[in-house]
C-alpha positions in Angstrom: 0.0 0.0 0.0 1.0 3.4 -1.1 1.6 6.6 1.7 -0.3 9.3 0.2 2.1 12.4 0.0 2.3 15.4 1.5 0.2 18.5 0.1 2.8 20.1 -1.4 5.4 17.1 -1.7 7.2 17.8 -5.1 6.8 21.6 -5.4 10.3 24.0 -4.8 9.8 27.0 -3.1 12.8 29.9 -3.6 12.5 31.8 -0.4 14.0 35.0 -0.7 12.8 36.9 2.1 14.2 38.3 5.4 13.5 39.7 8.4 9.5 37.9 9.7 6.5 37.9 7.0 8.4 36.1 4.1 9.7 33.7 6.3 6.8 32.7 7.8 5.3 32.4 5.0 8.1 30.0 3.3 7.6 28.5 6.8 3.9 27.4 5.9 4.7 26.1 2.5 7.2 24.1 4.1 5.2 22.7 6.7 2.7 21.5 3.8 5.7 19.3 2.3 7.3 21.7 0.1 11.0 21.7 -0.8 12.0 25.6 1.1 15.7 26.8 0.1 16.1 30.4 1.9 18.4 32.6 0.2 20.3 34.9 2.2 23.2 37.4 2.3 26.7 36.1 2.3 27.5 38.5 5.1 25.0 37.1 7.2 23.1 40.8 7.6 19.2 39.4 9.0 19.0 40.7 12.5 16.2 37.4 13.3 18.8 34.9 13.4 20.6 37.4 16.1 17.9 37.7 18.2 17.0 35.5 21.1 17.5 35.0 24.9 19.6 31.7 24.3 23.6 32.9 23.8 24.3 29.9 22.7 21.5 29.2 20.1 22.2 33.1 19.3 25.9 32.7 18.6 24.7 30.5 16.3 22.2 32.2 14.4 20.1 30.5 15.4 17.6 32.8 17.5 14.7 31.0 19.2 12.4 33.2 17.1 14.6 32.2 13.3 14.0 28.8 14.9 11.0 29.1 15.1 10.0 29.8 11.3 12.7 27.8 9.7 12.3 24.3 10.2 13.0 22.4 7.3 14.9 24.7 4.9 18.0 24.3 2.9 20.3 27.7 3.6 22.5 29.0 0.4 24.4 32.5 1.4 26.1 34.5 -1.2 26.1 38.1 -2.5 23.5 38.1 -5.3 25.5 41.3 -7.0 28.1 38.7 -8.1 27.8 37.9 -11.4 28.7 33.6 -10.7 25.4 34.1 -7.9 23.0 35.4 -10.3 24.0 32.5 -12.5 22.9 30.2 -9.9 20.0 31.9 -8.7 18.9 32.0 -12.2 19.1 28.1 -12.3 17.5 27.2 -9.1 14.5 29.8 -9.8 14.1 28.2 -12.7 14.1 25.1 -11.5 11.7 26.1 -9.0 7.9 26.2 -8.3 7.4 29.3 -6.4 9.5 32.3 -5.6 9.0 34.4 -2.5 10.6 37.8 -1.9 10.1 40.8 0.1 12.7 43.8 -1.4 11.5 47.2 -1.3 9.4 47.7 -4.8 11.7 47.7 -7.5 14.8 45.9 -6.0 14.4 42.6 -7.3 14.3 43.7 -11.4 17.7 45.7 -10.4 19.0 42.7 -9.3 18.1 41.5 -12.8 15.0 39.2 -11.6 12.0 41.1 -12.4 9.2 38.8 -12.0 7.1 39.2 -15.4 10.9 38.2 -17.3 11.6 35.5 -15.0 7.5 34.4 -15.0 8.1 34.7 -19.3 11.4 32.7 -19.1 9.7 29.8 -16.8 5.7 29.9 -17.1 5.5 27.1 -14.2 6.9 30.2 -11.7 5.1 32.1 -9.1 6.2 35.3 -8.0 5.1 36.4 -4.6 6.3 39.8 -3.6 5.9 41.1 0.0 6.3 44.8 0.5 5.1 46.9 3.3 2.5 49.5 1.6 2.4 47.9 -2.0 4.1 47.4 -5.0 3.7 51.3 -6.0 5.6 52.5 -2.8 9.2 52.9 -1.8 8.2 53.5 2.0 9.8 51.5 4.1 8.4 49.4 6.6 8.1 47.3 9.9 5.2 45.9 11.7 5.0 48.5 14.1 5.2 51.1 11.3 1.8 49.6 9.7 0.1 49.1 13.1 -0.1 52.6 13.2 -1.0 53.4 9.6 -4.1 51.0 9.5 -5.3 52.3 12.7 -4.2 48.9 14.3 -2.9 51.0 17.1 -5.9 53.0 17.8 -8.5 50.0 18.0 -6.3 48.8 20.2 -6.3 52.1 22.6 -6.3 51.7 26.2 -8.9 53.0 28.7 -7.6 56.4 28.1 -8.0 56.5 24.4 -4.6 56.5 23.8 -3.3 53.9 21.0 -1.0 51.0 21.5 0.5 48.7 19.4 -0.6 45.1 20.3 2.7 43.9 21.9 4.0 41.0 19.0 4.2 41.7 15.5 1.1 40.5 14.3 0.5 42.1 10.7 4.5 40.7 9.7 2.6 36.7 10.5 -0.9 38.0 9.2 0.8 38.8 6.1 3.1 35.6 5.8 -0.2 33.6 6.0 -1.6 35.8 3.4 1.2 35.7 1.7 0.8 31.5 1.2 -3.0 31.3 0.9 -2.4 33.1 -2.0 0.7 31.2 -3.6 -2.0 28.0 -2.7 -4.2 29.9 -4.8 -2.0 30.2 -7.9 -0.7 26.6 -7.7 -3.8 25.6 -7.7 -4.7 27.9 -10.5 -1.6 27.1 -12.3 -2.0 23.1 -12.1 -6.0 22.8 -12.6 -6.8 21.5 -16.3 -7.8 24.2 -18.1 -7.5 23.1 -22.3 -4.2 25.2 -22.2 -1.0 23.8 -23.7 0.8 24.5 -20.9 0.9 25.5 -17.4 1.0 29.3 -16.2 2.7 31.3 -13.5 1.3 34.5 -12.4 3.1 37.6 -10.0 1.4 37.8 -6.6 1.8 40.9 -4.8 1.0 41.0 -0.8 1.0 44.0 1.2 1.5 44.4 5.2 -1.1 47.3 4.7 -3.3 45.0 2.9 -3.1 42.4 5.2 -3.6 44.5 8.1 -7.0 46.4 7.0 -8.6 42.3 5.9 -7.4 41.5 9.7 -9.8 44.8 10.8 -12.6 44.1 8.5 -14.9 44.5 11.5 -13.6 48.1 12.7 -13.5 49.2 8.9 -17.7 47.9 8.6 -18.9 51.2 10.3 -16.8 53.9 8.4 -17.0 52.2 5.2 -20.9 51.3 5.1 -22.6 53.9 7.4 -19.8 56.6 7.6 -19.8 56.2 11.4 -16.7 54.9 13.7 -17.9 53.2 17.0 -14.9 54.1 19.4 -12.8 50.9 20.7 -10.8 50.1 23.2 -8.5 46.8 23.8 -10.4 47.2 27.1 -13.6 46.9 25.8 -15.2 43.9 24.2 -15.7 43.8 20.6 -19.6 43.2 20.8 -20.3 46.0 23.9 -22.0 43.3 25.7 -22.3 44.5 29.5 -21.1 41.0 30.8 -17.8 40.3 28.7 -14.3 41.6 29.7 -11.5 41.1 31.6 -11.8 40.9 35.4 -9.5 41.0 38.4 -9.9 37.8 40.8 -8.2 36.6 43.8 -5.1 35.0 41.8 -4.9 37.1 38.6 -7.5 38.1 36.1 -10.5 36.3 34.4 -11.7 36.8 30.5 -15.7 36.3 30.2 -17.5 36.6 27.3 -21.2 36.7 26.8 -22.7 37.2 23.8 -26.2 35.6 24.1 -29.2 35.3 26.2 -27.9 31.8 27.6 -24.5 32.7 28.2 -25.4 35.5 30.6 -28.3 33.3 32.4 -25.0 30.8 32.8 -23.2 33.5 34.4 -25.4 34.7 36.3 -26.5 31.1 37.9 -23.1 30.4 38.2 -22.7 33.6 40.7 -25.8 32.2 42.6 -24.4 28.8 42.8 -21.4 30.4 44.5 -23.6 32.5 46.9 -23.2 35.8 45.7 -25.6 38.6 47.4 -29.3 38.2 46.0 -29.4 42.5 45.9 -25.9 42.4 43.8 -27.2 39.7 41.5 -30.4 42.3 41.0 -28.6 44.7 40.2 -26.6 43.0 38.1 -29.2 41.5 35.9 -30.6 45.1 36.1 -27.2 46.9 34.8 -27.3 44.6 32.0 -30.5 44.4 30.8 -30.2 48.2 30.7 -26.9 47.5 28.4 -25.1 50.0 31.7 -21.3 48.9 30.9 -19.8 50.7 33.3 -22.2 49.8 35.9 -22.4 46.0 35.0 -18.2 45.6 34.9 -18.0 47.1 38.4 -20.9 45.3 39.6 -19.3 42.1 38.1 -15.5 42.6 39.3 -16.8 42.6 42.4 -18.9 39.2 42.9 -16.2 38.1 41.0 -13.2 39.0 43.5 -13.2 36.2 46.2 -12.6 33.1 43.7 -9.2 31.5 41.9 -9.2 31.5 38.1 -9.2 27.9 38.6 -12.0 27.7 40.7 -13.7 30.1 38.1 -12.8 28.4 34.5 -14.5 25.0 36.0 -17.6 26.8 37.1 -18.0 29.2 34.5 -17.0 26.2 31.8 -19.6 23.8 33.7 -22.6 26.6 33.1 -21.4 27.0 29.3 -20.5 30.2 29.7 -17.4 31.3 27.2 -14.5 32.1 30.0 -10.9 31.5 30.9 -7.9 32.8 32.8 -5.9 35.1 31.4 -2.1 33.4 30.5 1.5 34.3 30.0 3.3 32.9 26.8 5.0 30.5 28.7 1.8 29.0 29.7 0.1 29.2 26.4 3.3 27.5 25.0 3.0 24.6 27.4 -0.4 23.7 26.1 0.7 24.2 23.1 3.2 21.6 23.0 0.9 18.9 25.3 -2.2 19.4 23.3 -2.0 21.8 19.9 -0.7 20.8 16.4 2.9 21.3 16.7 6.6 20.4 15.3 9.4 19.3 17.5 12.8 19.9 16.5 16.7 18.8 17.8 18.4 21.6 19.0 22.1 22.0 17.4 23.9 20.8 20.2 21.3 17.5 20.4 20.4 17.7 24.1 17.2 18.2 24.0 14.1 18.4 21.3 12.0 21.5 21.4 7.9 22.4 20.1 7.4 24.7 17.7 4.0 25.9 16.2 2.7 24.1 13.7 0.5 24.3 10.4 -2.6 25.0 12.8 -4.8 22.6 11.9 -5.2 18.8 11.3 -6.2 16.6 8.8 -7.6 12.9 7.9 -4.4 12.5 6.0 -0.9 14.0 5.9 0.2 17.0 6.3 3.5 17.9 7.6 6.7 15.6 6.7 9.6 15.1 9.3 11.4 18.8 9.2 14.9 19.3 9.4 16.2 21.4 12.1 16.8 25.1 11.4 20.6 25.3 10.1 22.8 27.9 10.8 23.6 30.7 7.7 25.1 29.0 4.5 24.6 25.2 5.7 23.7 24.0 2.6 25.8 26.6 0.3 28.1 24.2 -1.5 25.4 21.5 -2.2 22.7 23.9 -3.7 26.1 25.8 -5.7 26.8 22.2 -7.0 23.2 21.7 -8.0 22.8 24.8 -9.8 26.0 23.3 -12.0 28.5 25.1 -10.7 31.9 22.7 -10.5 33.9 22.6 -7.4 36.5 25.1 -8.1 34.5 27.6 -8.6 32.2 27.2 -5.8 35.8 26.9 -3.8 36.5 30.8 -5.3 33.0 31.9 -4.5 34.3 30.8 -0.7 37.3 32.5 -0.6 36.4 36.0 -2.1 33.4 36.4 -0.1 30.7 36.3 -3.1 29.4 32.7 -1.0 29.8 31.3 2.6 29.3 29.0 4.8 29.3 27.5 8.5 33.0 28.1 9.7 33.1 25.4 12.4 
């Protein structure tokens, strides 16, 4: 009997991306069974392999949040101004299925690859190109740069009104996700029978702006179909139901939603079952029938003060009502690793294997293959050099004048 493959067994993906977003999204191809071979700078110039809190993993380049995103790729370093790189970049690209890359607008054709030549030259290629505001601007970008320009920032203000930027870089993995849903959608374009004689690439262009205002659809509904912003606050549920927030108990704090009739009866039995005053209870069911947010929160912080989170997320669970304690990372991440979709990988050294996120979802049949640990810078330079048909010699010169490198130790 036959294993069936992989999604994406067979296909070659060219990541050419630095920094988050491209990454991850070479990271997700990957995960589906692609072949991933990251391109990066000879000199080793991508401050994510750098950061980290492990020295050792860091003096590696290997920073737990690289390691993190690039399970399962083949490394080639060189400087792609050098005439003997762009010959072999110009083999593997066209030996491959997709490329991904995130230069500024404009810095990839001067670099002599400009996707609609290199999509004429090999019709089985797609182009996906990452840039910050889109392929018409120059400006440069970072996460935090476009959670402020979407108004990321101010839907996320605090009880004061005054916006903060929602403390990971959310839009740069937003857009790496976006950024593969829609090389999935060309493959799939590219590969469906259609009565043409042959297959067809197309140029994808992803945007950290764009991404960012699809993740906010919701705050965009009232500007953009009745001309009217309702003001929001990170402290404020989305819906403006008077029994859903964030609430201070006797061992930390308490998220509660309620969205629906049954949920707040839940809640609200819940608090009887517990005792809670029969006058607050009134009041309570009063405040929120009434839709008095202000008055129901307080009301509600304070029958819930005298109980755990523990003691809380079983009751609140048992009466169906939508609630948990609020976690660290580090807590999340243990769950993560015990009970969510996830890859484990052997550290460099080989002591130990760690969990890192996975595709985020499961299926009847396969999804992920066994991944190869993330390799330091360069790893597989002289292999991929070779397969691009470069001879020995001069793959030994690329070396030794700095136009290619590799691990030193």
């Amino acid at each position: 009997m036959t294993s069936t493959p992989t999604p994406l067994a067979g296909l070659r993906v060219i990541d050419w991306t630095h920094v988050l977003a491209g990454p991850f999204a070479g990271y997700q191809l990957g995960l589906l069974g692609a072949e991933v071979i990251r391109i990066e700078r000879a000199d080793g110039d991508d401050m994510i392999r750098a950061k980290g809190l492990d020295a050792e993993l860091t003096a590696l380049g290997l920073g737990e949040t690289f390691v993190t995103q690039g399970a399962g790729k083949r490394s080639l370093a060189i400087d792609a101004r050098d005439p003997r790189a762009k010959q072999a970049l110009s083999e593997l690209i066209g030996s491959a299925d997709v490329l991904l890359e995130n230069f500024r607008p404009g810095k990839l054709a001067a670099l002599g690859f400009d996707p609609q030549q290199l999509i004429a030259r090999h019709p089985q290629l797609v182009v996906c190109s990452i840039t910050g505001f889109g392929p018409a601007s120059d400006r440069r970008a970072y996460d935090h740069v476009i959670q402020a320009a979407s108004g990321l920032m101010a839907a996320n203000a605090d009880r004061d009104g005054k916006p903060q930027r929602v403390g990971f870089p959310l839009v740069d993995y937003a857009v790496g996700q976006q950024a593969a849903l829609a090389v999935m959608s060309a493959l799939y374009r590219r590969d469906r029978p259609s009565g043409e004689a042959r297959t067809r690439g197309e140029w994808l262009q992803v945007s950290m702006m764009g991404a960012a205002l699809t993740l906010m659809a919701p705050t965009y509904a009232g500007p953009l179909v009745s001309g009217m912003e309702m003001p929001r606050s990170a402290s404020t549920a989305f819906s403006g139901s008077p029994l859903s927030g964030t609430f201070e108990v006797a061992d930390g704090q308490l998220a509660i939603v309620c969205n629906a009739a049954d949920q707040a009866k839940g809640l609200l039995n819940a608090l009887r079952e517990t005792g809670t005053d029969a006058s607050l209870l009134s009041s309570l069911h009063e405040a929120a029938e009434l839709r008095d947010v202000p008055r129901a929160q307080a009301l509600l912080g304070q029958a819930l003060g005298g109980r755990t989170t523990a003691e809380w997320d079983a009751l609140l669970t048992r009466h169906g009502v939508p609630a948990t304690p609020v976690v660290r990372p580090a807590q999340a991440a243990a769950q993560m690793a015990r009970d969510w979709p996830h890859v484990e990988l052997p550290l460099p050294n080989g002591a130990r294997r760690v969990p890192v996120p996975g595709i985020g979802f499961t299926s009847s049949e396969p999804l992920t293959p066994s991944l190869r640990a993330p390799v330091r810078r360069g790893a597989d330079t002289r292999r991929l050099l070779a397969e691009a048909g470069l001879e020995a010699s001069a793959i030994a010169a690329m070396l030794a004048d700095g136009a290619a490198s590799e691990p030193s130790d």
